[in-house]
N, C-alpha and C positions, 0 to 999 in steps of 0.2 A: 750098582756102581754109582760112586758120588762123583757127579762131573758139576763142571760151572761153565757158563755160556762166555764165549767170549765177540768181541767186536772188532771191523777190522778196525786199523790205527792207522794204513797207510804201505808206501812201498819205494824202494828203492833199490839205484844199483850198487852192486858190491865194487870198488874200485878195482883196478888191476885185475878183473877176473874176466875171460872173455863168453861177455853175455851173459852173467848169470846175476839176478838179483835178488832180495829179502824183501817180504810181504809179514808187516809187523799187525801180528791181533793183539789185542789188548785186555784185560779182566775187565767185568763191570763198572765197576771203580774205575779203573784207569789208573791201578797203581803195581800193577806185573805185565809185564809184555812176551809173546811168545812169538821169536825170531824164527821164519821159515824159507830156506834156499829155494828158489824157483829161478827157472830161466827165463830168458830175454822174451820168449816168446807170450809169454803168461805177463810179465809183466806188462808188455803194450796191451793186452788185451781187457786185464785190467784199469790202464791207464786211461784208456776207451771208453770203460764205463763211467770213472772216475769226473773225466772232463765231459759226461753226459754225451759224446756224437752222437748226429743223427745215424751216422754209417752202422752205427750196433743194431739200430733197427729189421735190418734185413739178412742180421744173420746168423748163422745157424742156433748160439746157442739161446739166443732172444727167442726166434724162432719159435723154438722147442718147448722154450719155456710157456709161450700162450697157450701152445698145443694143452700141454703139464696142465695149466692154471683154469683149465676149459673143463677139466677133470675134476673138481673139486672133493674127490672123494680120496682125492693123494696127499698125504701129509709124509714131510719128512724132516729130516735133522740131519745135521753131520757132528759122526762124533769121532774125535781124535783118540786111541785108544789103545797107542806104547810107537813102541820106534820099532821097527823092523830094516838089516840092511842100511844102518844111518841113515832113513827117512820115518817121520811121521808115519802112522799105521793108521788111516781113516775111512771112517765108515760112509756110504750112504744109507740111511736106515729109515724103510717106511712104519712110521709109528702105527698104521692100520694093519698090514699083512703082516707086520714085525719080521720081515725081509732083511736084508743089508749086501750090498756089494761094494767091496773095495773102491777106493777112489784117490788118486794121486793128491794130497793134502793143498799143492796151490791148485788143480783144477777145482776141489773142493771149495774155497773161498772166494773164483771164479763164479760158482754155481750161487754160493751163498747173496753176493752181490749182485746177480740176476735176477733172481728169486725170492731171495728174502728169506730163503730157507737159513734156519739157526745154527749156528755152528757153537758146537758142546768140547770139553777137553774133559778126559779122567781127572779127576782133583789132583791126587797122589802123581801125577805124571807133570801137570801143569806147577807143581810148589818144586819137582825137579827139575824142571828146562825150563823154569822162567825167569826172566832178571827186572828186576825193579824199574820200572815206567816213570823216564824224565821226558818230559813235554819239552822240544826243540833239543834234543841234544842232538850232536854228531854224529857220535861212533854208536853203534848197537853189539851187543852180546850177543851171539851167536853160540848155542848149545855145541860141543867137540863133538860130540856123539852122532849130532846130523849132518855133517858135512862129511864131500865127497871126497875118499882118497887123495884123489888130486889139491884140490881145496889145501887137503891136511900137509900133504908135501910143500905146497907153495909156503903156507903159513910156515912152517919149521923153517925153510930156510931164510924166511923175512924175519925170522927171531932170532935166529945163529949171528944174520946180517948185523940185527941191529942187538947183537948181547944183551937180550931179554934172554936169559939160561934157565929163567923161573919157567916161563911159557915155553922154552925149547924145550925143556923135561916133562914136560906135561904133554906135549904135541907127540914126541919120540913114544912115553909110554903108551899113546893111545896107537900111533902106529902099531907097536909090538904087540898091545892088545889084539886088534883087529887080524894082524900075521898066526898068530897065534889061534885065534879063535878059527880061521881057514886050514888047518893044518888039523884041526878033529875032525 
C-alpha cells in the first residue's frame, strides 16, 4: 500500500451545526488538506492540547500514554484506509506485532497529538477526498461522502434556500445514492 504521512493543520467549528466540528490534516508539503467531521467533544479535547493546559496532565489519555511510552518496545502508526458508513476507516497498527484495531479517525489524531504517533493516509484515497491547502482561508471543503445524513439534509436545504441548483443536484444525488445503497 502507497500511503503519505500527513500533519495536523488545525481545527474548527462547523457553523450552524449543533456541536460538531472539522479537524484539518494537511500533506507534507502543505499543499492538500484532508477535512474530517468530529464532534464538540473531540474538539475541546483537542483544543486542550493545542493551548498546552496543565489540566491534560492528569488525564486519562496523557495518562496512558507514559504508561505506552515506558514500553518502548511499542511502535505504531495510524493509517487511514477507505471510508466506511461516510466516516474515515482508520487503523491503529503496531508496526512490531503487525496487529491493528480500528479506531474513530478524530480519536485517532487525538492520540497522534499525545503521542506523536504518525498518522499515514492510502495515497489513492487522500488525491480523492483532498482539496487544495490555502493557508487562512475561511471556508473548508468538506468531502459529500463523509458527512452525516443529517449534515447532507441540512446542506440540500441551505442550497435549495439559497438557489445553488448546482450543489442541490449534487447533495439530492448523493442522498439517493446512499437510499439506494440501503435498500440492497
Amino acid at each position: 500500500m502507497k500511503k503519505e504521512k500527513l500533519i495536523f493543520g488545525g481545527i474548527s467549528e462547523i457553523r450552524g451545526s449543533d456541536g460538531m466540528g472539522l479537524i484539518i490534516l494537511l500533506d507534507e508539503k502543505k499543499q492538500r488538506q484532508l477535512s474530517i467531521v468530529c464532534d464538540k467533544t473531540i474538539l475541546l479535547q483537542i483544543q486542550l492540547r493545542i493551548e498546552k493546559s496543565s489540566v491534560t496532565k492528569i488525564l486519562l489519555p496523557e495518562v496512558l500514554a507514559r504508561q505506552f511510552k515506558n514500553n518502548a518496545e511499542l511502535q505504531y502508526e495510524l493509517i487511514i484506509d477507505g471510508i466506511v458508513d461516510e466516516q474515515y476507516r482508520t487503523l491503529l497498527y503496531n508496526t512490531k506485532t503487525i496487529e491493528s484495531t480500528l479506531i474513530r479517525t478524530s480519536d485517532a489524531v487525538l492520540l497522534s497529538l499525545i503521542m506523536s504517533i504518525p498518522i499515514y493516509i492510502e495515497s489513492s484515497l487522500m488525491s480523492r477526498q483532498s482539496a487544495a491547502y490555502k493557508k487562512d482561508i475561511k471556508g473548508v471543503s468538506i468531502p459529500i461522502n463523509t458527512i452525516s445524513d443529517t449534515m447532507l439534509s441540512k446542506a440540500l436545504d441551505k442550497a435549495i434556500k439559497e438557489e445553488n441548483y448546482e450543489l442541490a443536484s449534487r447533495l439530492r444525488d448523493e442522498i439517493l445514492r446512499r437510499k439506494n445503497r440501503q435498500h440492497f
